[in-house]
N, C-alpha and C positions, 0 to 999 in steps of 0.2 A: 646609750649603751656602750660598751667595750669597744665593738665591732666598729661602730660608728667613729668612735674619738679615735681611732686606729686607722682608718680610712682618713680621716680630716689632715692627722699629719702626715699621712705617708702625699695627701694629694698638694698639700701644702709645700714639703720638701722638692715634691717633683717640679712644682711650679717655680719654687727660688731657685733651686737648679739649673731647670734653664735659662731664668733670667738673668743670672751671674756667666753662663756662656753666652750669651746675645750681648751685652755690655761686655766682655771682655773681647768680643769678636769685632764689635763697633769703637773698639779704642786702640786696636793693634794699627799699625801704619799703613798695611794694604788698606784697609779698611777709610785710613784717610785720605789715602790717595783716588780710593773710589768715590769717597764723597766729592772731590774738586771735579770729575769727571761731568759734562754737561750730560749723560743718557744716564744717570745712576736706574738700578734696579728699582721699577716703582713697588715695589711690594718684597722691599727689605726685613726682616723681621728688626721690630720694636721689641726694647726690654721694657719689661710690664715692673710698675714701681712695688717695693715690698707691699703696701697696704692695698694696690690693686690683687696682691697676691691671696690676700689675706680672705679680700672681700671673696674672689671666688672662691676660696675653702670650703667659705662659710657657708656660702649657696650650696655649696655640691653637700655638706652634711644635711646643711635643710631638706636637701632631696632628698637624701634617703633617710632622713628621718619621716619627710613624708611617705615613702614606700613603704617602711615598717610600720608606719600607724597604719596605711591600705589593709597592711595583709593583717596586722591584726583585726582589725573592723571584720575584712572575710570572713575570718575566721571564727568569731563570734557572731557569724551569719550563716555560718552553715547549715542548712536544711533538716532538722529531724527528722525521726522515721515516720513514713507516709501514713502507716496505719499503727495501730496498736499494736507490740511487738514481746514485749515481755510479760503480756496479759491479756485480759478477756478487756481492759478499758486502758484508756489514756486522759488524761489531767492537764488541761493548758490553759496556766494564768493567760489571756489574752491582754486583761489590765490591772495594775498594782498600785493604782496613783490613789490619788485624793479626789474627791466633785468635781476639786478644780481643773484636776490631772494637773502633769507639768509638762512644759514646763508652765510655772503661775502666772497669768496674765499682768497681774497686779505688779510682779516681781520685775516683770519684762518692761512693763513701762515708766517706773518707778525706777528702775534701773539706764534709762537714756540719761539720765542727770546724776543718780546716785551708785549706781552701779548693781545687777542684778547679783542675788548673791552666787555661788559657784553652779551646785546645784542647777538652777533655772539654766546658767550659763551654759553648762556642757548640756543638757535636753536642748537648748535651744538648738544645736548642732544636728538633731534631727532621728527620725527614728531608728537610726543604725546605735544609736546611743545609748546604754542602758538606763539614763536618770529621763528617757523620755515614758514617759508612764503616760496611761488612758483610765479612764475610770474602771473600778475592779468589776471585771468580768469573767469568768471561766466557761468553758469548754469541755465535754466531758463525749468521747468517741469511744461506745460501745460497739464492740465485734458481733455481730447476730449470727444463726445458725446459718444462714445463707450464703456467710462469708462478706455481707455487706456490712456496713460501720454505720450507727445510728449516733449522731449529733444530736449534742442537748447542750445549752446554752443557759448559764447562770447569771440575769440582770443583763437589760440590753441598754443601756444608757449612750450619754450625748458623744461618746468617742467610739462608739461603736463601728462605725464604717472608716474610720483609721485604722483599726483592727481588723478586720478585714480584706483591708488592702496590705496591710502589714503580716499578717500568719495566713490567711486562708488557701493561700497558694503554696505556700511552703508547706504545710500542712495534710494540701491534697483535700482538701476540705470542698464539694459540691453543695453542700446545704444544708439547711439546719430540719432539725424532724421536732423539736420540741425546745421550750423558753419556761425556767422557771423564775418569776420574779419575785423577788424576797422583799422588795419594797414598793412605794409608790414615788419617789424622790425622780430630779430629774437624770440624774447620778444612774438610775436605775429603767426608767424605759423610753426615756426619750430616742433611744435608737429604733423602736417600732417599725418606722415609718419604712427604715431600709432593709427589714425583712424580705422585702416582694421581690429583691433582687439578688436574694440567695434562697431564696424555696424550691425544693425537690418541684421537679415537674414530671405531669400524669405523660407519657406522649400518646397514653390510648384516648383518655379525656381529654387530650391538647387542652390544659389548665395546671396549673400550679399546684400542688397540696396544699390542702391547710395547714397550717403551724401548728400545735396545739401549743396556748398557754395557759400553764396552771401561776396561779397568784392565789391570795387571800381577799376577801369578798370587798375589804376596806382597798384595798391596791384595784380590785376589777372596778370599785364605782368610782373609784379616782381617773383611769382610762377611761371609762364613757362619757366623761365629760371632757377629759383631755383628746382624745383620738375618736368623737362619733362617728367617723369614716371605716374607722378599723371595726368597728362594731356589726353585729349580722343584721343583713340587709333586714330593713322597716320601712313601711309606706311613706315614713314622713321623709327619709334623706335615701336618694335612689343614685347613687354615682356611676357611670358609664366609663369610669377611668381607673388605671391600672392602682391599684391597691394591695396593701399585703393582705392575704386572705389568713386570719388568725381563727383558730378554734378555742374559744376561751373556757377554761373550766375553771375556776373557784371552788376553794375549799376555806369551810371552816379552820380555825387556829386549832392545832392540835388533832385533824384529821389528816388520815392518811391519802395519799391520791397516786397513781401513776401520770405518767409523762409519755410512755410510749413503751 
């Protein structure tokens, strides 16, 4: 920027400056007669050569060019409103990627030899970055008459507990009340599993809420065989250990259903 190339040379001129009065102070004749001296001052000032001058310039722009990337990153991290504010709901892409999200595995290691291409480059930089995308999931925080805020969650897929980590605190987000899944893909509910650790909790029943998830009948028999843990308890698989506890309803293609 402006500011930046402004700074560079004003710190640049200050540095040749004085190092043209330190060389002209060490070439005056007092200055020779203190060198024949056997006690000279150990800690005489040295003139620093033009291209030492230079290099530090260069570092001190670097710095604040890293300062200004800082506070821009902040700043594109600044915290939304806690709750719903301009409405009765609020709408938060939690993910906008691809299956693969990015950045793309393929990209990243295909790229130690060939070079990943920009894209993957800057998500590789991490999730302060906007090209870091998770598989698309949305978010949907309804206001109740209560005054409490009901979460509903659209497609819980493989990046789902990086999203998590990444909004649900900025967000103010305590748990989810309802998951609708629009597919059966991994893309789509392989995050299941980490439900159990965002579930509303009863504290009168000291237990969890159920989730409820609606899905379509082809998506629920695709989960009973992918997650029969997550399934309601049956004689034949008895688990003793902590699980998300899901309420699952199915609905026909083209029926209508609530979520909560």
């Amino acid at each position: 920027s402006e500011s930046s190339v402004t700074v560079f040379f004003m710190f640049a001129q200050v540095e040749h400056a004085r190092s043209a009065e330190q060389a002209a102070a060490l070439s005056s004749p007092a200055a020779s007669m203190k060198a024949e001296q056997p006690l000279a001052q150990p800690h005489s000032p040295i003139p620093f050569p033009p291209t030492r001058v230079m290099s530090m310039a260069l570092r001190a722009a670097r710095f604040l060019a890293l300062i200004l990337a800082l506070a821009r990153c902040a700043a594109e991290q600044s915290p939304p409103p806690t709750r719903p504010q301009d409405g009765p709901a609020r709408l938060t892409f939690l993910g906008t990627g691809a299956s693969t999200a990015l950045p793309d595995l393929r990209c990243m290691v295909d790229g130690a030899t060939n070079g990943a291409c920009k894209t993957c480059t800057r998500a590789a930089r991490g999730p302060a970055d906007r090209n870091f995308r998770g598989n698309v999931c949305l978010l949907i925080s309804v206001l109740g008459g209560d005054g409490g805020t009901a979460e509903i969650l659209i497609d819980c897929g493989k990046t789902f507990r990086s999203a998590v980590l990444r909004f649900f605190q900025r967000l103010s987000v305590k748990g989810i009340d309802a998951i609708l899944l629009t597919h059966d893909h991994a893309d789509a509910i392989l995050g299941l599993d980490e439900i159990r650790s965002v579930q509303k909790w009863d504290p009168v029943a000291r237990r969890a809420c159920a989730t409820v998830v609606a899905c379509s009948y082809r998506t629920f028999e695709h989960c009973q065989g992918a997650f029969p843990y997550l399934m309601p308890p049956s004689k034949e698989l008895k688990l003793k250990r902590f699980v998300s506890q899901l309420d699952w309803r199915p609905f026909e293609n083209g029926e209508s259903f609530e979520v909560c």
